[in-house]
N, C-alpha and C positions, 0 to 999 in steps of 0.2 A: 298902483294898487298894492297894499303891505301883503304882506306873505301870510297875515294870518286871513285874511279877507280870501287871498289865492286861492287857499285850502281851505276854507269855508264852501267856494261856489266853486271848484274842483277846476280851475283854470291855471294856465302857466305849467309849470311843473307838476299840480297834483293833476290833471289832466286824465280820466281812465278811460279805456274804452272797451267795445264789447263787440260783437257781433252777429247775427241774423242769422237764423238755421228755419230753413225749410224744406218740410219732406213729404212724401206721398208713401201713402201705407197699403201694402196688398189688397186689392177689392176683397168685399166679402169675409171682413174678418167679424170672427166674431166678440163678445164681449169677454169673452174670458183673455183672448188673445190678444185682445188692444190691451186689457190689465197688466199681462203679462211683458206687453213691449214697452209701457209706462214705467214701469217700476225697472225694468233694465235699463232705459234711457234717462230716468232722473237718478238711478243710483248711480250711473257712470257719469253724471252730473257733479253731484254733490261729493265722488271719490275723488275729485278734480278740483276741488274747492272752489265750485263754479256757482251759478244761483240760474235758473230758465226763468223767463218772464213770459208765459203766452199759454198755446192750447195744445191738446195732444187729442187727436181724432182721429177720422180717416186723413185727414191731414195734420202735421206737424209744422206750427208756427210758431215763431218766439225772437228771443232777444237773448243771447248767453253773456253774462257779464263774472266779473270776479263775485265772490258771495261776501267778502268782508271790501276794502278798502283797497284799490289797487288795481290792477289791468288786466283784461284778459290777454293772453298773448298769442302769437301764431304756432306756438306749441300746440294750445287749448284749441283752436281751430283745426289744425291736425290731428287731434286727441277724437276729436265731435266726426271730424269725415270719418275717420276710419272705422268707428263706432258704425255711424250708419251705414258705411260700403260692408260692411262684416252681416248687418243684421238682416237673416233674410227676411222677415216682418217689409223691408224700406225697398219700394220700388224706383222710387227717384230721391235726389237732396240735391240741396244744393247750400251750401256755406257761404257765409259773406263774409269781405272783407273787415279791417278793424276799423271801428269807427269812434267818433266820442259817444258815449255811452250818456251823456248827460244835456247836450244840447243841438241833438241834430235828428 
């Protein structure tokens, strides 16, 4: 496969990947306070030049990948735990590993 094809369908070397952030959120919050735990958690997102793919409720689902071109790394997955271990809002998380962000 040419190199430009490669880097068209993100395979070989452009390769990126991302990984899977779930979390459970204090019972009984209320709606000002999930607002509040939303906007902390996507601004420490997007401080990260990250992008979240998913929901934010009493539970937190998603997909964290790079937000332009590129890879998240196991920086960014340390970046995301410590975030949720710090926030007291997050009852439980759990962080995944890195995976391809485009075919799996």
């Amino acid at each position: 496969m040419k190199k430009r094809i490669r880097k068209k369908k993100r395979v070989g070397e452009f390769q990126e990947f991302g990984f899977d952030v779930d979390a459970t959120l204090r019972a009984n919050m209320d709606r000002e306070a999930l607002y509040a735990f939303s906007d902390r958690f996507i601004g420490h997102i997007e401080a990260n030049n990250l992008a979240f793919g998913g929901g934010i409720g009493p539970m937190v689902g998603g997909f964290v990948t790079r937000f332009a071109r590129g890879s998240a790394t196991d920086d960014d997955r340390a970046s995301i735990t410590t975030f949720l271990k710090s926030d007291p809002d997050v009852v439980q998380r759990q962080v995944g590993l890195l995976r391809d962000a485009w075919y799996e």
